[in-house]
PDBQT receptor file of N, H, CA, C and O in Angstrom, charges set to zero:
ATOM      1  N   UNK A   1     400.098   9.522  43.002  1.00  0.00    +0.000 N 
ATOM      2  CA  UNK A   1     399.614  10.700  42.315  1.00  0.00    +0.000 C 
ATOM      3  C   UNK A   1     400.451  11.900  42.715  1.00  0.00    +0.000 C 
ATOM      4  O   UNK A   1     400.807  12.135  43.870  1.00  0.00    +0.000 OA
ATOM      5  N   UNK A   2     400.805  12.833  41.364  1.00  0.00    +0.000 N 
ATOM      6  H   UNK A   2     400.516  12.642  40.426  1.00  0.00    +0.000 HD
ATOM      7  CA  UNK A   2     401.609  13.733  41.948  1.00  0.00    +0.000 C 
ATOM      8  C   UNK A   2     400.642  14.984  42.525  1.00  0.00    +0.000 C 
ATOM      9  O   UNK A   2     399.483  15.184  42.163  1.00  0.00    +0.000 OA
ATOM     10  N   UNK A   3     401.256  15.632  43.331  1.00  0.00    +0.000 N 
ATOM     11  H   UNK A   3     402.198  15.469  43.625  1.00  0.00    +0.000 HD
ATOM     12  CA  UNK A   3     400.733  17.100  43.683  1.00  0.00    +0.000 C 
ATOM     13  C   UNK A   3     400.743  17.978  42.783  1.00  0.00    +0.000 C 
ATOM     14  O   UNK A   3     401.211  17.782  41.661  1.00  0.00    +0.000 OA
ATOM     15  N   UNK A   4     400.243  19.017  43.159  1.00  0.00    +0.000 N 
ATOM     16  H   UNK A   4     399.863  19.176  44.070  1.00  0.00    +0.000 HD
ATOM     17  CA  UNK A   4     400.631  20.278  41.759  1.00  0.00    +0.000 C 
ATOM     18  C   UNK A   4     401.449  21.002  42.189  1.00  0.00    +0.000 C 
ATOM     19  O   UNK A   4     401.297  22.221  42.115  1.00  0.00    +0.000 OA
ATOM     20  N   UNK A   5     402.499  20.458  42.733  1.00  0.00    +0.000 N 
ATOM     21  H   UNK A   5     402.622  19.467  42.792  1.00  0.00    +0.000 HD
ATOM     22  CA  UNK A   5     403.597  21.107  43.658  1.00  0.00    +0.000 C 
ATOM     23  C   UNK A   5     404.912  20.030  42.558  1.00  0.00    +0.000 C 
ATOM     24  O   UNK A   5     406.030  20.467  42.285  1.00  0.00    +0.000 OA
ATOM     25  N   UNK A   6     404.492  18.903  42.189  1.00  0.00    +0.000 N 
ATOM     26  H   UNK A   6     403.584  18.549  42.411  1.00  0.00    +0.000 HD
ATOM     27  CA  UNK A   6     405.340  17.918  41.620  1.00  0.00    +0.000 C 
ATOM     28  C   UNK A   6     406.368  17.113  42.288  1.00  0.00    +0.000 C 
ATOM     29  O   UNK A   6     407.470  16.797  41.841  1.00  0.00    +0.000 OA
ATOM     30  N   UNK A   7     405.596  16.689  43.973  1.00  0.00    +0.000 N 
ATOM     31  H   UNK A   7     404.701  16.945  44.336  1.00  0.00    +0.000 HD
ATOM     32  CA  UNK A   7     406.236  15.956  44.523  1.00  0.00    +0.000 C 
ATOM     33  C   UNK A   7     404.268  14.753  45.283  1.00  0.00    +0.000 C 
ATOM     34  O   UNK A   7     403.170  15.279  45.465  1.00  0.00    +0.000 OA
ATOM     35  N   UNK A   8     404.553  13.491  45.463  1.00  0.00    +0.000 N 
ATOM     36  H   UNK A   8     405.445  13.063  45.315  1.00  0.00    +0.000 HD
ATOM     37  CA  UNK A   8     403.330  12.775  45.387  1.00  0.00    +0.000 C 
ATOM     38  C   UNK A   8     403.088  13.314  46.729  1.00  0.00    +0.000 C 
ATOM     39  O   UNK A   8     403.988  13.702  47.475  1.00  0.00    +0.000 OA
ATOM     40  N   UNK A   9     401.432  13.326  47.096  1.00  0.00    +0.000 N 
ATOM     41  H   UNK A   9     400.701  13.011  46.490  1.00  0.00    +0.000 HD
ATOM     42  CA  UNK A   9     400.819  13.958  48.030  1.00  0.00    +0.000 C 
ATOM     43  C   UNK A   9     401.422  13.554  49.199  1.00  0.00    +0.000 C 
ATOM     44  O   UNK A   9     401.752  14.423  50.006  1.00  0.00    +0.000 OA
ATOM     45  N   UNK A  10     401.689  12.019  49.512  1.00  0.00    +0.000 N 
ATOM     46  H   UNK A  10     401.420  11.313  48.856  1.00  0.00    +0.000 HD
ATOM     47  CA  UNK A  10     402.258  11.693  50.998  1.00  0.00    +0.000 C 
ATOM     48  C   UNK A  10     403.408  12.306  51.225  1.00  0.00    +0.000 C 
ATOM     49  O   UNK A  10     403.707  12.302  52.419  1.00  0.00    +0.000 OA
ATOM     50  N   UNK A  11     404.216  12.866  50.478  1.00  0.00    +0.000 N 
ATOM     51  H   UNK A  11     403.973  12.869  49.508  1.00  0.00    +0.000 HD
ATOM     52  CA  UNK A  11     405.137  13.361  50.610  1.00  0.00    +0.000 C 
ATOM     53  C   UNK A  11     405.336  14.909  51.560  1.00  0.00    +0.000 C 
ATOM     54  O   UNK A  11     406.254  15.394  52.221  1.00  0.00    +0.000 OA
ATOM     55  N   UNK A  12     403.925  15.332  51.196  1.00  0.00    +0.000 N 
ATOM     56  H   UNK A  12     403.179  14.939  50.659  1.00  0.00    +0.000 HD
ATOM     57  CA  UNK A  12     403.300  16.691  50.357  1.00  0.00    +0.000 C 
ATOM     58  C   UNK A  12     402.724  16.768  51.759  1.00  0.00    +0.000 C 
ATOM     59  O   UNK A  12     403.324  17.602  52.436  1.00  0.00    +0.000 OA
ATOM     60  N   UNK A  13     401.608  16.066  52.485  1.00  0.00    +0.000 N 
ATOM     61  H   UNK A  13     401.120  15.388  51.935  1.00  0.00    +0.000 HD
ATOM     62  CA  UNK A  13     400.499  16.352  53.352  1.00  0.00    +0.000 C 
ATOM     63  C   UNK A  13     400.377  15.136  54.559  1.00  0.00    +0.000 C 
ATOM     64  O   UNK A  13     399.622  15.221  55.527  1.00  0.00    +0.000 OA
ATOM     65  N   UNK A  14     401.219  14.085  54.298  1.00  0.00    +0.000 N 
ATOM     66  H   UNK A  14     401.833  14.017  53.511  1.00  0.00    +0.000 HD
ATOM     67  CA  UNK A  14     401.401  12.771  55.398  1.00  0.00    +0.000 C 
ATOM     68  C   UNK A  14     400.262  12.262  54.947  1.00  0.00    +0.000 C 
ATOM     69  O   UNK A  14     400.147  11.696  53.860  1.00  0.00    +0.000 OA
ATOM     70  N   UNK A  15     399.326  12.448  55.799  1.00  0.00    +0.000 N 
ATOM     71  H   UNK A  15     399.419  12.907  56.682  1.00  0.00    +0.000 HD
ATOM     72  CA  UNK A  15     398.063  11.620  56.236  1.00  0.00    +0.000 C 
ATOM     73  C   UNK A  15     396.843  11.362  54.782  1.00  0.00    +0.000 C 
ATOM     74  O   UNK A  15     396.608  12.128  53.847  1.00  0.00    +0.000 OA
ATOM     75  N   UNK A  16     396.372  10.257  55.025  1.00  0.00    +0.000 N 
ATOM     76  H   UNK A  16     396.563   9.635  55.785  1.00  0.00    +0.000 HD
ATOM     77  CA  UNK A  16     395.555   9.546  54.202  1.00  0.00    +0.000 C 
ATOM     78  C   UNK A  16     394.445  11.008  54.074  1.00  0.00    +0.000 C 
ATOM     79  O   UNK A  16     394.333  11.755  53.102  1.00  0.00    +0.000 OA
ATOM     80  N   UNK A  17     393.821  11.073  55.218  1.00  0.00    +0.000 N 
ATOM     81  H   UNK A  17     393.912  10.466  56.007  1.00  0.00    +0.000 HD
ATOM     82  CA  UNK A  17     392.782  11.714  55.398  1.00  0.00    +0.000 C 
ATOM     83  C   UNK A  17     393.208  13.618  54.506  1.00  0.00    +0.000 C 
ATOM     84  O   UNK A  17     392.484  14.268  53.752  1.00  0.00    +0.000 OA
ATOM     85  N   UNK A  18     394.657  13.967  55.050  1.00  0.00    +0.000 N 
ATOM     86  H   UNK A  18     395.245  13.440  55.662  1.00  0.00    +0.000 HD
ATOM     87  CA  UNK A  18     394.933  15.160  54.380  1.00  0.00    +0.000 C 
ATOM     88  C   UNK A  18     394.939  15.259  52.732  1.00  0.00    +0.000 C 
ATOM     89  O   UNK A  18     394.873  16.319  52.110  1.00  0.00    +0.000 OA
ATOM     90  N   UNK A  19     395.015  14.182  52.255  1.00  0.00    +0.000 N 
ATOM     91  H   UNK A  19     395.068  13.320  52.760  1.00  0.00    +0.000 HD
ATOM     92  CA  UNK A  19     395.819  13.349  51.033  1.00  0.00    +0.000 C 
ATOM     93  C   UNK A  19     393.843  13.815  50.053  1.00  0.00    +0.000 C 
ATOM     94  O   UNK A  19     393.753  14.208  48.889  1.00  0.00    +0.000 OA
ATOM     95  N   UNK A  20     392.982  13.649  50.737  1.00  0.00    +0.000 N 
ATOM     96  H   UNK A  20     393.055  13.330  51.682  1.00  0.00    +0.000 HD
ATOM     97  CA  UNK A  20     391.619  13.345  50.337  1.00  0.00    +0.000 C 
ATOM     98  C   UNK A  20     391.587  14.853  50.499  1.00  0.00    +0.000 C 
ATOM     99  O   UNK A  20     391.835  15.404  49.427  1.00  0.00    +0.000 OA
ATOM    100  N   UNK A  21     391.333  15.799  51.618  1.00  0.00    +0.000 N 
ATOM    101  H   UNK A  21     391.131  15.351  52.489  1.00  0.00    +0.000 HD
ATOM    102  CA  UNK A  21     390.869  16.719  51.327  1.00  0.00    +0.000 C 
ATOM    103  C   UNK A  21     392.214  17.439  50.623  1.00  0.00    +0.000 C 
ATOM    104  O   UNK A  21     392.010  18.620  50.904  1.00  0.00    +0.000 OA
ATOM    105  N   UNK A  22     393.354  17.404  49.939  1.00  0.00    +0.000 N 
ATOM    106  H   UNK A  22     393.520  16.445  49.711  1.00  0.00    +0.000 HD
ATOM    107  CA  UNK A  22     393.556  18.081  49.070  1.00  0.00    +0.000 C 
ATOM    108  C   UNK A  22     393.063  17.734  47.283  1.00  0.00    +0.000 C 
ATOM    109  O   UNK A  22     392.800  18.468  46.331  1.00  0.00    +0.000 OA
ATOM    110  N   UNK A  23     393.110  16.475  47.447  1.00  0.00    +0.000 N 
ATOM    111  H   UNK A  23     393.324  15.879  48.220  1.00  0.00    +0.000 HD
ATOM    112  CA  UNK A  23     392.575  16.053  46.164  1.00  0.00    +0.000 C 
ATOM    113  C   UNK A  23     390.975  16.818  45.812  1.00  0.00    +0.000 C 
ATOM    114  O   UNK A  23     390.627  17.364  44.765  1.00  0.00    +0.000 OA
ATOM    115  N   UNK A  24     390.273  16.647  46.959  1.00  0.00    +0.000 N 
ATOM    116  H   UNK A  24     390.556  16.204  47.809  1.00  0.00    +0.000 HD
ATOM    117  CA  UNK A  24     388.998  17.709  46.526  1.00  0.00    +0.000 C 
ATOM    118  C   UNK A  24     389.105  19.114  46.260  1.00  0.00    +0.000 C 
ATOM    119  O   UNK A  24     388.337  19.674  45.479  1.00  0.00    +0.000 OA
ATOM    120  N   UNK A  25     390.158  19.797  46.965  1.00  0.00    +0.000 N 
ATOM    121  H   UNK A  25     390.782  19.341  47.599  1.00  0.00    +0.000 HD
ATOM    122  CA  UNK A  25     390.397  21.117  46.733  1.00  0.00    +0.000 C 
ATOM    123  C   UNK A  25     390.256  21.171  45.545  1.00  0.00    +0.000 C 
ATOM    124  O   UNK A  25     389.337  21.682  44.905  1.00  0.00    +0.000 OA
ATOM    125  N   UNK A  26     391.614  20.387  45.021  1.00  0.00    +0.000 N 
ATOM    126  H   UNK A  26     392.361  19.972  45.541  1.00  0.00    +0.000 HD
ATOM    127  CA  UNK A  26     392.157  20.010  43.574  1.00  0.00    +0.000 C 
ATOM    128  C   UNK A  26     391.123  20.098  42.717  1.00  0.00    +0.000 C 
ATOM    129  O   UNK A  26     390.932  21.218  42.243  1.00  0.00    +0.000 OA
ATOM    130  N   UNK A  27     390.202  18.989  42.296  1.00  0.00    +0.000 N 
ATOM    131  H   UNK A  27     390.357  18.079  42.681  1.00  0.00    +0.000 HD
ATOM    132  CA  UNK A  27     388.798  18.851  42.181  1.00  0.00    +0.000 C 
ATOM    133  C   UNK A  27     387.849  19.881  42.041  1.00  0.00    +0.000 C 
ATOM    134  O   UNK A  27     387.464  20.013  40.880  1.00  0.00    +0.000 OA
ATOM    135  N   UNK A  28     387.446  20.509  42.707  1.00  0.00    +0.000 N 
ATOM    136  H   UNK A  28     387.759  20.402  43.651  1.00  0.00    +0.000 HD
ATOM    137  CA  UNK A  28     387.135  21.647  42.609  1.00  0.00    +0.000 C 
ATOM    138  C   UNK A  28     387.151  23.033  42.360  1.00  0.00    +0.000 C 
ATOM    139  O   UNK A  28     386.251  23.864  42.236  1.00  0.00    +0.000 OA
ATOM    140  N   UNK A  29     388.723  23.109  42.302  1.00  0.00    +0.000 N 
ATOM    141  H   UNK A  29     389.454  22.434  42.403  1.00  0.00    +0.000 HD
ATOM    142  CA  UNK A  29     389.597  23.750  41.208  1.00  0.00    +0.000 C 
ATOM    143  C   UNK A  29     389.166  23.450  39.584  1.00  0.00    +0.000 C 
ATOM    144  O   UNK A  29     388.740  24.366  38.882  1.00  0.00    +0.000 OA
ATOM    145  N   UNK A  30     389.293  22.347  39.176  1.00  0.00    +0.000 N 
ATOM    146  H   UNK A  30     389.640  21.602  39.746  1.00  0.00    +0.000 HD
ATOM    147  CA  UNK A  30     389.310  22.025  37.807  1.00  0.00    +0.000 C 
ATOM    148  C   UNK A  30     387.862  22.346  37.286  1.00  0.00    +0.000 C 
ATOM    149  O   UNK A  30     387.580  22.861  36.205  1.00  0.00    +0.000 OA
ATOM    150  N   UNK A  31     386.817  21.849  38.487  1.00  0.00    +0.000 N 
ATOM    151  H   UNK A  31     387.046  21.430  39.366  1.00  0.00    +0.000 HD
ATOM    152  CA  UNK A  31     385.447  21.849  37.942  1.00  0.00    +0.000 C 
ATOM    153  C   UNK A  31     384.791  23.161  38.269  1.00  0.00    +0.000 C 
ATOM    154  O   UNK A  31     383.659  23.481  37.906  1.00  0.00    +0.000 OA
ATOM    155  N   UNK A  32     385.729  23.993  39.092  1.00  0.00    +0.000 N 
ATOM    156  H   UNK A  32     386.649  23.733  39.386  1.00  0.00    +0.000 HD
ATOM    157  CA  UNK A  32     384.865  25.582  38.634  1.00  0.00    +0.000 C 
ATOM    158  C   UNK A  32     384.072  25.873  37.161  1.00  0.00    +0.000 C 
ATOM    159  O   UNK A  32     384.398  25.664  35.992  1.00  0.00    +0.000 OA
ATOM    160  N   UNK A  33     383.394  26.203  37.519  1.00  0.00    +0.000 N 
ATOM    161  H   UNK A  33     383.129  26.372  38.469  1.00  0.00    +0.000 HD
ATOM    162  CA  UNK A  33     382.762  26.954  36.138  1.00  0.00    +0.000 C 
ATOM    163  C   UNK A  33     383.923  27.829  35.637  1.00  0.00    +0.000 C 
ATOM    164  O   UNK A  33     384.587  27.524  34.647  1.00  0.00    +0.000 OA
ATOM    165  N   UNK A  34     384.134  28.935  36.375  1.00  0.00    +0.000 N 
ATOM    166  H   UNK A  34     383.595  29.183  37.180  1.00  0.00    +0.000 HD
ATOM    167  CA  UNK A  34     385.053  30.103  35.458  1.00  0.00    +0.000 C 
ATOM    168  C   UNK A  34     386.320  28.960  35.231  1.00  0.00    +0.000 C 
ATOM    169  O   UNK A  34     387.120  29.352  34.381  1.00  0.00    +0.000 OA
ATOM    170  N   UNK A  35     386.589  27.879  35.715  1.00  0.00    +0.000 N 
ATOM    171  H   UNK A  35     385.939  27.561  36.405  1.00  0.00    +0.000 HD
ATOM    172  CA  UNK A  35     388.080  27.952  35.073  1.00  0.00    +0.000 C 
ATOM    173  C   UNK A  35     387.456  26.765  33.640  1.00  0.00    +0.000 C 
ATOM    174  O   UNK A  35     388.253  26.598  32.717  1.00  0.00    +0.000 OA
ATOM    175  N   UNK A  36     386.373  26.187  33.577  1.00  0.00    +0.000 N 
ATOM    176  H   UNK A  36     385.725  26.322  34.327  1.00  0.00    +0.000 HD
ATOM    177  CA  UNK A  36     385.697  25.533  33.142  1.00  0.00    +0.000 C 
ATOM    178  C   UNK A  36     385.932  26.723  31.621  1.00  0.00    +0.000 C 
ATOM    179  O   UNK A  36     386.565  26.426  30.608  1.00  0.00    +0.000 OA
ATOM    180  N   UNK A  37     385.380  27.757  31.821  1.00  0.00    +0.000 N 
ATOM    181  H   UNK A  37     384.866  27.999  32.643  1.00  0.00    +0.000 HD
ATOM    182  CA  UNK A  37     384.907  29.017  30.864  1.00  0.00    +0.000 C 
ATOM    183  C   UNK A  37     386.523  29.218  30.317  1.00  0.00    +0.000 C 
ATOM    184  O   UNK A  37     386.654  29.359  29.101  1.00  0.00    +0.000 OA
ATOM    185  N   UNK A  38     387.858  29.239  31.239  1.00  0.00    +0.000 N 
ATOM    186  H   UNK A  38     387.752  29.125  32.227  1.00  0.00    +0.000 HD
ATOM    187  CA  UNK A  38     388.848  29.559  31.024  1.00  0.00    +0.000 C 
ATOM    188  C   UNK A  38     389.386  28.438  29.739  1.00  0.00    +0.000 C 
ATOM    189  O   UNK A  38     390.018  28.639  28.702  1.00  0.00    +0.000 OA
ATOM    190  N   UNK A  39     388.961  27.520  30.197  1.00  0.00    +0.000 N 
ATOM    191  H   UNK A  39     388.448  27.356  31.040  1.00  0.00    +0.000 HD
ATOM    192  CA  UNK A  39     390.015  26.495  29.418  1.00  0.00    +0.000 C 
ATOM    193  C   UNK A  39     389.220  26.284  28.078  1.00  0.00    +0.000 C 
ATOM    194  O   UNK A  39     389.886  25.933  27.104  1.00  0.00    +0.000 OA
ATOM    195  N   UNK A  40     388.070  26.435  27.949  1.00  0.00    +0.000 N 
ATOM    196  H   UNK A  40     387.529  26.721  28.740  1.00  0.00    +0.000 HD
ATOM    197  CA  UNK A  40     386.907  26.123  26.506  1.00  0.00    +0.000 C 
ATOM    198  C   UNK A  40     387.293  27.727  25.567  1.00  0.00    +0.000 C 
ATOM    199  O   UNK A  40     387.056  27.880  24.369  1.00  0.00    +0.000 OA
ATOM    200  N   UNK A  41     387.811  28.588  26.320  1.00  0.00    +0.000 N 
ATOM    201  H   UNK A  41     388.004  28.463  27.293  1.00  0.00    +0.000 HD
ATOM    202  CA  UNK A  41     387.961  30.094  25.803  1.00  0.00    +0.000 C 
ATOM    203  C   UNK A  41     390.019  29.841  25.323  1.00  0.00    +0.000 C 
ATOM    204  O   UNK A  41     390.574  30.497  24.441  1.00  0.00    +0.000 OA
ATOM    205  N   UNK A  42     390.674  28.834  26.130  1.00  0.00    +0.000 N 
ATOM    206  H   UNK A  42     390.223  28.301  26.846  1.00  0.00    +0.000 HD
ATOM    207  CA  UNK A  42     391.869  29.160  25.703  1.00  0.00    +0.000 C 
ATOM    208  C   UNK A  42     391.678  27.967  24.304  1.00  0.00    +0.000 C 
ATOM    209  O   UNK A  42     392.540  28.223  23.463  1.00  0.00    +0.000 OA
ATOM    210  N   UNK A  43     391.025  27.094  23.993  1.00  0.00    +0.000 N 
ATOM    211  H   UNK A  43     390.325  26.887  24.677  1.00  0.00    +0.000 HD
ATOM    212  CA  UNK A  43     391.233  25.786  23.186  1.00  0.00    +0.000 C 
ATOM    213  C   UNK A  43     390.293  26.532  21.834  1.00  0.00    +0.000 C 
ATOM    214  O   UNK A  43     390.025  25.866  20.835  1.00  0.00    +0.000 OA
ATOM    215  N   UNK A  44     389.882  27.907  21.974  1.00  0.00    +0.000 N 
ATOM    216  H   UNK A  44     390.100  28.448  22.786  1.00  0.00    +0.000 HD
ATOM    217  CA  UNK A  44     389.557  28.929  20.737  1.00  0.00    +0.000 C 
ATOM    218  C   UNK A  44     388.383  28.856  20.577  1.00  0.00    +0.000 C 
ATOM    219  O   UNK A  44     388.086  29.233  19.444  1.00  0.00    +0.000 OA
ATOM    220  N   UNK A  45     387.294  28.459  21.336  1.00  0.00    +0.000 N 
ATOM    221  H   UNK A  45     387.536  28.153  22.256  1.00  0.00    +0.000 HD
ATOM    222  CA  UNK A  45     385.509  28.827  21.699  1.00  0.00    +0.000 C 
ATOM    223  C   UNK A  45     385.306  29.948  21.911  1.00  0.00    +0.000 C 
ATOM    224  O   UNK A  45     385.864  30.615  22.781  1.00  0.00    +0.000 OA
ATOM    225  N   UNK A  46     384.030  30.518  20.732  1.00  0.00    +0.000 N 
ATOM    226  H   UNK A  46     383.577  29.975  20.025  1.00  0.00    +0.000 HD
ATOM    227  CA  UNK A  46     383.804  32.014  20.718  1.00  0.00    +0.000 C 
ATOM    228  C   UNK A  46     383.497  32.266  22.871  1.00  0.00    +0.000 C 
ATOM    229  O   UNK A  46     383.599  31.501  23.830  1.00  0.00    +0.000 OA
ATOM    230  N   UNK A  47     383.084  33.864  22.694  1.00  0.00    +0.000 N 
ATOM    231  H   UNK A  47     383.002  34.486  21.915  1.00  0.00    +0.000 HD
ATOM    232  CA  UNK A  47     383.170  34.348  24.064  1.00  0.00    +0.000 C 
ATOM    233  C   UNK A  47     381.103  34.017  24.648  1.00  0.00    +0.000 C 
ATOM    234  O   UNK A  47     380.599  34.027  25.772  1.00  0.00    +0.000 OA
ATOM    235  N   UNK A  48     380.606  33.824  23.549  1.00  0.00    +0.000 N 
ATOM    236  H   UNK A  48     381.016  33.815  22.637  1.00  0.00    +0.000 HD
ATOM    237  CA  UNK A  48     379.125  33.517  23.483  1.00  0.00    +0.000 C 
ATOM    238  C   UNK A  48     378.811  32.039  23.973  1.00  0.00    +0.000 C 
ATOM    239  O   UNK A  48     378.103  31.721  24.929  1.00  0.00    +0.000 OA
ATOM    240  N   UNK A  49     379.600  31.088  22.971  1.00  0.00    +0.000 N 
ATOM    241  H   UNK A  49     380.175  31.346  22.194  1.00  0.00    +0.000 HD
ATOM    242  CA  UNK A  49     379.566  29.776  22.968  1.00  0.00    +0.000 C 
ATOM    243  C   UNK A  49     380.168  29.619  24.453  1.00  0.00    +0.000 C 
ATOM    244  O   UNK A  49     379.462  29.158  25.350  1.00  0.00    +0.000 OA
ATOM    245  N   UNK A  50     380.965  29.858  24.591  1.00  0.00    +0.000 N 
ATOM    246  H   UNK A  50     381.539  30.233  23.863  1.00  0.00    +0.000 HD
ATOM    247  CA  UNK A  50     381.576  28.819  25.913  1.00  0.00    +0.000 C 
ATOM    248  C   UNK A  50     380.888  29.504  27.258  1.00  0.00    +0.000 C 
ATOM    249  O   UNK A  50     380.911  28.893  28.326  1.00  0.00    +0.000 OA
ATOM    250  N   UNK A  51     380.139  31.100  27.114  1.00  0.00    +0.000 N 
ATOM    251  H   UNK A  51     380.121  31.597  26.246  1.00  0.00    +0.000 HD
ATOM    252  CA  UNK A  51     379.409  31.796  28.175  1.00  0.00    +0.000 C 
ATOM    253  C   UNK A  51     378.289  30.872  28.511  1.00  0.00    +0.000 C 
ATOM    254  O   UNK A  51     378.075  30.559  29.683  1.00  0.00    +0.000 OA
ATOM    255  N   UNK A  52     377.391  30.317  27.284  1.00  0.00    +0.000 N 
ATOM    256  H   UNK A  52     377.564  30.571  26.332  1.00  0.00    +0.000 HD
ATOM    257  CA  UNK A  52     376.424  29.271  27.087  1.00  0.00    +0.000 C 
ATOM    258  C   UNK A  52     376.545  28.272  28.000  1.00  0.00    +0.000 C 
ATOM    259  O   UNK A  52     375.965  28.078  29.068  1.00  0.00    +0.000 OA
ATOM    260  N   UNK A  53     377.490  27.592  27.346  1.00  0.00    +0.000 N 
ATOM    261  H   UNK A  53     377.961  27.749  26.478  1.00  0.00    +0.000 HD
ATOM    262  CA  UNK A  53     377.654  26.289  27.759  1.00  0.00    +0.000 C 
ATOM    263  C   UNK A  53     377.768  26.290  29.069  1.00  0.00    +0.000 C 
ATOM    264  O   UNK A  53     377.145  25.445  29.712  1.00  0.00    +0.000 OA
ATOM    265  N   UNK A  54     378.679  27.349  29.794  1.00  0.00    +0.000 N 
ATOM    266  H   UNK A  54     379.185  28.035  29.271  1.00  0.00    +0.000 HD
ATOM    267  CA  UNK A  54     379.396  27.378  31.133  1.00  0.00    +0.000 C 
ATOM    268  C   UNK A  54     377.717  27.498  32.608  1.00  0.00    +0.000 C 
ATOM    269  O   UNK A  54     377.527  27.156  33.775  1.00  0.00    +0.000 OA
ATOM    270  N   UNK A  55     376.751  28.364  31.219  1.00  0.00    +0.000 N 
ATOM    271  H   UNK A  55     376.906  28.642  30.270  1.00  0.00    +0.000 HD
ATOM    272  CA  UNK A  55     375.780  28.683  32.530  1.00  0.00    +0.000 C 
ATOM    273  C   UNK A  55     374.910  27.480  32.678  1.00  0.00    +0.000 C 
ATOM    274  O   UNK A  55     374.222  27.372  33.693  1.00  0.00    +0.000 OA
ATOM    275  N   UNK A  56     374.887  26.603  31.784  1.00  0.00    +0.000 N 
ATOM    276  H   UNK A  56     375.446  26.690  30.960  1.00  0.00    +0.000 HD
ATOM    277  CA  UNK A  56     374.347  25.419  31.674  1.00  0.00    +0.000 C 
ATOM    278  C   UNK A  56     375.305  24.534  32.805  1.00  0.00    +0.000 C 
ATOM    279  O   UNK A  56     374.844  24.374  33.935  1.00  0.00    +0.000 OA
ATOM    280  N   UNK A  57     376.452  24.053  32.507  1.00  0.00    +0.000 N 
ATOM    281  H   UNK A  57     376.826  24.182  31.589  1.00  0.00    +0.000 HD
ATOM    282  CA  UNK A  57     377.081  23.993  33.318  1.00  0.00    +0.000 C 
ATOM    283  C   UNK A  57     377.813  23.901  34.605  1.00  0.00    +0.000 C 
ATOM    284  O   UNK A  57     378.425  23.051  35.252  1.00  0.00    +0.000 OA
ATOM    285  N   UNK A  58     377.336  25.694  34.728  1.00  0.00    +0.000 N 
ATOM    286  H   UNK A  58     376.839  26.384  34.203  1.00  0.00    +0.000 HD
ATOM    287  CA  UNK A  58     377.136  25.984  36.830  1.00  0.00    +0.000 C 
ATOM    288  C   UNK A  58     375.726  25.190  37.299  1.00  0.00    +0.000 C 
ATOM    289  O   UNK A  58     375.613  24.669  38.408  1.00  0.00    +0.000 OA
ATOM    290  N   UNK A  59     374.820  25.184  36.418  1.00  0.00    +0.000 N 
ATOM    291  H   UNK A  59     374.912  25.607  35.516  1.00  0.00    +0.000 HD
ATOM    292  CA  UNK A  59     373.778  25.250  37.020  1.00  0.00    +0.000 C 
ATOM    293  C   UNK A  59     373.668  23.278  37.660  1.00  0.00    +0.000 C 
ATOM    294  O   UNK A  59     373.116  22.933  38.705  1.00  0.00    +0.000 OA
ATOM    295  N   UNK A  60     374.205  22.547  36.885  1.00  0.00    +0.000 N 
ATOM    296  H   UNK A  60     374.654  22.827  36.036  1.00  0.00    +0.000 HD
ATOM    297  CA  UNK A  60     374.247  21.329  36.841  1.00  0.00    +0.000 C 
ATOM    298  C   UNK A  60     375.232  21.396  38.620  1.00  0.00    +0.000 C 
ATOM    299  O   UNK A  60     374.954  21.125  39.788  1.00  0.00    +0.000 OA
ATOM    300  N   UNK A  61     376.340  21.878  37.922  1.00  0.00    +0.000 N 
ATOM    301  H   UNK A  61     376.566  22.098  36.973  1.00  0.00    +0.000 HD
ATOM    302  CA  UNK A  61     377.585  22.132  39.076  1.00  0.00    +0.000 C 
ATOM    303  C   UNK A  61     377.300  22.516  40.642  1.00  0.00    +0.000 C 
ATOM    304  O   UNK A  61     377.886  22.038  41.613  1.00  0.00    +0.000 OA
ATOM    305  N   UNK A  62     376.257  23.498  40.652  1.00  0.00    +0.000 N 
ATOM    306  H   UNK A  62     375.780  23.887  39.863  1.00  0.00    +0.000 HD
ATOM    307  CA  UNK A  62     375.940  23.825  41.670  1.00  0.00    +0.000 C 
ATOM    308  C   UNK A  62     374.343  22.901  42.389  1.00  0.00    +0.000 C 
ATOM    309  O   UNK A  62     374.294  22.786  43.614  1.00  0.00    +0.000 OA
ATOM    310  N   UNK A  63     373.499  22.485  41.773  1.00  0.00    +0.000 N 
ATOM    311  H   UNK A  63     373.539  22.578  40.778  1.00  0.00    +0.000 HD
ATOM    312  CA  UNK A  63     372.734  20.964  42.089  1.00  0.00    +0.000 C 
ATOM    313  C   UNK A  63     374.002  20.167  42.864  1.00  0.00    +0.000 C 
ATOM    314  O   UNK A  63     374.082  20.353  44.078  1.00  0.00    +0.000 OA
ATOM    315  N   UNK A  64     374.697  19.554  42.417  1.00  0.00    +0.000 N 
ATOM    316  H   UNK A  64     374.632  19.402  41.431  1.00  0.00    +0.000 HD
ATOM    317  CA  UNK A  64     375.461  18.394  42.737  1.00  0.00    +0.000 C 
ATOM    318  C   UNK A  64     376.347  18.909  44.092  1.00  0.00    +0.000 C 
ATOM    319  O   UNK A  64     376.714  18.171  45.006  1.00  0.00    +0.000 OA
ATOM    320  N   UNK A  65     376.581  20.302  43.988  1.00  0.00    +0.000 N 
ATOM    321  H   UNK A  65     376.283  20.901  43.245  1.00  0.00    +0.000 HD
ATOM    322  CA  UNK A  65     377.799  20.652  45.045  1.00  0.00    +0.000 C 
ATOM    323  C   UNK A  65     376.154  20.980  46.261  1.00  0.00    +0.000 C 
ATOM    324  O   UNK A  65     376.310  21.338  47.429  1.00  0.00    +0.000 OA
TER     325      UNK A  65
């Protein structure tokens, strides 16, 4: 798997264990709500619709975290 650096994580961080907690960083990056809100707002979802969806969303997001 590559990094978001565009070289693969062992390369990137050595260790198995480092390799995991960057992938969650990662992870948790993507599944923010606001960037969640970012990417449904760049693919042309009114500013209402994707506000909606997003608080529905956190709320699920933040249970699980």
């Amino acid at each position: 798997m590559q990094s978001p650096y565009g070289m693969p994580f062992d390369e990137v961080l050595g260790s198995k264990k480092n390799q995991e907690e960057a992938m969650k960083e990662i992870l948790r990056h993507y599944f923010n709500p606001l960037h969640v809100y970012c990417r449904l707002k760049s693919c042309g979802m009114s500013n209402t619709t994707a506000r909606n969806l997003c608080e529905i969303y956190e709320r699920l997001y933040s249970r699980i975290l």
